[in-house]
C-alpha positions in Angstrom: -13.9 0.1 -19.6 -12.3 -0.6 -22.7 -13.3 -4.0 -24.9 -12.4 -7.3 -23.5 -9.4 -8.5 -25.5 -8.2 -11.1 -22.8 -6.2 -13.9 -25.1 -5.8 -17.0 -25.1 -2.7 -17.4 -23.0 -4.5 -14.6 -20.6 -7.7 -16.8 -20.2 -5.8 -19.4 -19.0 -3.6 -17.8 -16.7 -6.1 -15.9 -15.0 -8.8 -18.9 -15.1 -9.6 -19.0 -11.5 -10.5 -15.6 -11.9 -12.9 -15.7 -14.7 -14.7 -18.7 -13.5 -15.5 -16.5 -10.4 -18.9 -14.7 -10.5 -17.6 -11.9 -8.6 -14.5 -11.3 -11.1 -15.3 -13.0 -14.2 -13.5 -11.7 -17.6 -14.7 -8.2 -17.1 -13.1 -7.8 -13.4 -10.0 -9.5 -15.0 -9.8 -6.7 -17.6 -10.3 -4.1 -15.0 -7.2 -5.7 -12.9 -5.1 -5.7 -16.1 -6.1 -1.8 -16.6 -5.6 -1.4 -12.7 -2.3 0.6 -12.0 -0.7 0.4 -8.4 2.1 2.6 -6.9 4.0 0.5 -4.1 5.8 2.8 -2.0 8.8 -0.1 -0.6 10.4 -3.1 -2.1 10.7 -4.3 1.4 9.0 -6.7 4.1 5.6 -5.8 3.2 6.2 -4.8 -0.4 7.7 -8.1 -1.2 4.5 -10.5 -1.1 2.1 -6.9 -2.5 4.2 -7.3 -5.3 3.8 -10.6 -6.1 0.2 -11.0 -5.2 -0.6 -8.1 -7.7 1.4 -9.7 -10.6 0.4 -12.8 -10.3 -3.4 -11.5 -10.0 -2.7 -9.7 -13.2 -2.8 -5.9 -12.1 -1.5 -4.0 -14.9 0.8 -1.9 -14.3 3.2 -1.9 -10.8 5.3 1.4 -9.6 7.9 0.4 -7.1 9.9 3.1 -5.1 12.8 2.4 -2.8 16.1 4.1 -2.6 17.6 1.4 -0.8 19.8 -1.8 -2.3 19.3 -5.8 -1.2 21.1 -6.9 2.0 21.9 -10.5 2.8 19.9 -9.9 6.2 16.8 -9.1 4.2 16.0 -12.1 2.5 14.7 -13.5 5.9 11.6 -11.8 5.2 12.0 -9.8 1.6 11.0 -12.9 -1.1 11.1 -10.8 -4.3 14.9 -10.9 -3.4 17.5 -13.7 -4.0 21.1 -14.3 -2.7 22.6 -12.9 -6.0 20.7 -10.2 -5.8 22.4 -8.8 -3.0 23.9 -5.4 -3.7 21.4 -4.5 -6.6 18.8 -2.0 -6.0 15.5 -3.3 -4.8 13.4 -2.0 -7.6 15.6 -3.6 -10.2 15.5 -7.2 -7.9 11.6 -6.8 -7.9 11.3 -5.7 -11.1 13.0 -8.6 -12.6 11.0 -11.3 -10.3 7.7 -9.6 -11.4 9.3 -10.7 -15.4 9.8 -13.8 -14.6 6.6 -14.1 -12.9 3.4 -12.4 -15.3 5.4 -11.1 -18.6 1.5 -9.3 -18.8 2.8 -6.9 -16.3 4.3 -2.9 -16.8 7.1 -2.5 -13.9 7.7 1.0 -13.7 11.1 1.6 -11.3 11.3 4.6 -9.1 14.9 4.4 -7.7 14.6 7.2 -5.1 12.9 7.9 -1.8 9.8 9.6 -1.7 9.8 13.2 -0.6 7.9 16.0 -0.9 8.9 17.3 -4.1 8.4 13.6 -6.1 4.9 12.6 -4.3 2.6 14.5 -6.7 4.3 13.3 -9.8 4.3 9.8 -8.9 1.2 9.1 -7.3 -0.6 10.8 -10.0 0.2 8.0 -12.7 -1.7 5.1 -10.5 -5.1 4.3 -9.5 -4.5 3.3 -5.8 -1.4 3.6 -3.5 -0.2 0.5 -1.1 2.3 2.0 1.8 4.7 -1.0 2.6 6.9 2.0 3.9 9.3 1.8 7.2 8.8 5.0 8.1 6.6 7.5 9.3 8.0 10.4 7.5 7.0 8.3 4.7 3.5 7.4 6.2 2.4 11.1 7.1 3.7 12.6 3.6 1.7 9.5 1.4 -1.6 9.9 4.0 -1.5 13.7 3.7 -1.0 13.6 -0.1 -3.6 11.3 -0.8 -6.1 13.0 1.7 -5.6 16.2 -0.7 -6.0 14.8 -3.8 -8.4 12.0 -3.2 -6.2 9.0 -3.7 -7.0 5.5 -2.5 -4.2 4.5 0.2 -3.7 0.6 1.6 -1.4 1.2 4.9 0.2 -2.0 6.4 2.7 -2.1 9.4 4.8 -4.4 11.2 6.8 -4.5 14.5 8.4 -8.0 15.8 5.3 -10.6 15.8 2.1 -8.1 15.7 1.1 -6.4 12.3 -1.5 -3.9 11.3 -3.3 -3.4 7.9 -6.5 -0.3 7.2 -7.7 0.9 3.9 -8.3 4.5 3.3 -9.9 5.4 0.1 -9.9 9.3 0.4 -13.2 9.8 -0.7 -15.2 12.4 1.3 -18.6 11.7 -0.4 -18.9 8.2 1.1 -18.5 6.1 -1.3 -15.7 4.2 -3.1 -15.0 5.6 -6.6 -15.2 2.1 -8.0 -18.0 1.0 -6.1 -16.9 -1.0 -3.0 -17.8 -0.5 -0.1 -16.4 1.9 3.2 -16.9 1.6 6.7 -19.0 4.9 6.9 -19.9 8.4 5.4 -16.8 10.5 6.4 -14.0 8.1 6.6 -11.0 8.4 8.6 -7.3 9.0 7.5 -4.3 8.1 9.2 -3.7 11.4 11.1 -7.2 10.6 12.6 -6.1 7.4 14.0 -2.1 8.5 14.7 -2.2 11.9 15.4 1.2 12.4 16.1 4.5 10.1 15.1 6.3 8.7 18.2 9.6 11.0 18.7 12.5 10.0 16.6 14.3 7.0 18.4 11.6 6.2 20.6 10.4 2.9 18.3 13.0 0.9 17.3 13.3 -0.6 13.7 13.7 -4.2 12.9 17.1 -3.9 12.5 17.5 -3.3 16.4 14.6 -5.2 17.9 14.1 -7.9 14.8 11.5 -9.4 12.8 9.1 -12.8 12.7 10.6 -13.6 8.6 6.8 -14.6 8.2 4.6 -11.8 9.4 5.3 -9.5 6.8 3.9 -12.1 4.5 0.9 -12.0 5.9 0.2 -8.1 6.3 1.5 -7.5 3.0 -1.0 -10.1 1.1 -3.7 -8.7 2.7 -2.9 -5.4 1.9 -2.9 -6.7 -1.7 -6.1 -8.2 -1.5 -7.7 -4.6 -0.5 -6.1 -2.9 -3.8 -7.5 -5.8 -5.5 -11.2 -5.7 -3.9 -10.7 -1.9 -4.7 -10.0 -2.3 -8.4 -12.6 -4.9 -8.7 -14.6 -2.3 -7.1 -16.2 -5.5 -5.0 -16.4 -6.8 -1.2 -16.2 -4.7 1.7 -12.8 -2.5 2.2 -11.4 -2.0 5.9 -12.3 1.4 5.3 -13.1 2.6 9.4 -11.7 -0.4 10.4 -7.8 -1.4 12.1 -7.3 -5.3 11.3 -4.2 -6.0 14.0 -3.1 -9.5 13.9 -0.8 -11.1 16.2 1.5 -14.2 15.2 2.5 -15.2 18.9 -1.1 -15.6 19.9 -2.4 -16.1 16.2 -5.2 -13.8 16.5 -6.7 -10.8 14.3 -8.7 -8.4 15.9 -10.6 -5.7 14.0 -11.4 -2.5 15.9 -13.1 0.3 14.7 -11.6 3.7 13.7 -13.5 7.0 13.2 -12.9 10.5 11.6 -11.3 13.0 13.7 -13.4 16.7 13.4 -10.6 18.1 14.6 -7.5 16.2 12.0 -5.6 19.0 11.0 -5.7 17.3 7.2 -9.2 16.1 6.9 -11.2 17.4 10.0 -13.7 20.6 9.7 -11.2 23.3 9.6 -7.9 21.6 8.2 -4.6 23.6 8.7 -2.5 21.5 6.2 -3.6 22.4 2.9 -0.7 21.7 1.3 2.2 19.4 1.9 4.4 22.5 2.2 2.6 23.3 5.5 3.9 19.9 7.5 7.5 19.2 7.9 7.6 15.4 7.0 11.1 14.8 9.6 11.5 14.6 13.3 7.8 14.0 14.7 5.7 15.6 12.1 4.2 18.0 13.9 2.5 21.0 11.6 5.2 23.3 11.2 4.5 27.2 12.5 4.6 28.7 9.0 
């Protein structure tokens, strides 16, 4: 941790913070130093992004290939009517401006694949999946697994959303101190083994979207990455938080390890991320 050298400007801003016992102006120097990779500029990504400016995180990395549609902004705030047609990472790159000028927006406009994932996720301290995709999902979970990176995953479908943490670390504990759900935890192969064959879940563009609900998954995926910079509170590390608008419920259930996930179990068969194929239902390939 470097010297406190919050401002005056920055004492102000992030007040509410300092004043905190569990933040204070050490935490609010540790958010500002905090570095967050934010793999979709969508639904979910929208409300991440904002929460982390506004909290002060440091530096934000936004990747999406895609470009604002008019039938977006029902749900994707960081987007305006005349941004329609831009790229998504400029759009949110210029609201996070206007918002904190504290904060580093670095642009990614491409889709993640397999030959990108290691040189972006190594420049960040934590990744948040506000992906649409789970070609997207496996390729982030199984990188991260490998090189011990943090990963927030959040999901949507109609009115129901889902939100776990996994912080990749195999010694059983957080390496900035807060606090996981058990020794050996889980990654998302352990809880989704397998991806649903392609066309068998329809997106939102077929089956629609509650505007709202992304709101709400997305802002508590940004206030795990936050906990985990703080390095404070308990993560949902071994723990699925599913929350349903209709019936405006959250239920939390636990999630365990998998000894047999080919990624993280006893005797992994992906060692690499040229072992999977990451299209189709992203099943180990035979190689």
């Amino acid at each position: 941790m470097s010297d406190l050298r919050l401002d005056a400007t920055q004492l102000d801003r992030y007040s509410r913070h300092v004043i905190m016992d569990e933040i204070g102006p050490e935490g609010q120097q540790r958010l500002l130093e905090g570095s967050v990779l934010i793999v979709g500029a969508g639904g979910l990504g929208s409300p991440a992004i904002q929460y982390l400016a506004a909290a002060g995180v440091g530096r934000l990395g936004i990747v999406d290939d895609d470009v604002v549609e008019r039938s977006n902004l029902q749900r994707q705030i960081v987007h305006g009517d005349d941004d329609v047609g831009r790229p998504k990472v400029e759009s949110a790159a210029d609201y996070v401006a206007t918002l904190n000028p504290d904060i580093d927006v670095d642009t990614y406009e491409t889709r993640l694949t397999p030959e990108n994932v290691a040189d972006l996720v190594a420049e960040y301290d934590i990744v948040l999946d506000a992906s649409d995709n789970f070609a997207t999902r496996y390729l982030l979970n199984d990188h991260c697994v490998l090189t011990g990176t943090p990963l927030s995953h959040g999901a949507i479908y109609r009115f129901e959303g889902q939100v776990t943490t996994f912080t990749n670390d195999r010694g059983g504990e957080t390496r900035d101190g807060a606090t996981s759900g058990g020794d050996e935890p889980p990654c998302y192969r352990c809880v989704f083994p397998e991806a649903p064959e392609p066309g068998t879940v329809p997106d939102c563009a077929t089956t629609g979207v509650l505007g709202v609900l992304p709101g709400t998954v997305g802002c508590i995926q940004a206030t795990e990455v936050v906990k985990y910079l703080l390095g404070t509170g308990e993560l949902l590390e071994g723990r699925l938080l599913m929350y349903d608008a209709m019936g405006m419920t959250f239920e939390t259930v636990e999630v365990l390890s998998n000894p047999e996930c080919p990624v993280c179990g006893d005797e992994p068969s992906i060692e690499s991320i040229e072992d999977v194929a990451y299209e189709g239902t992203c099943e180990i390939s035979a190689d």
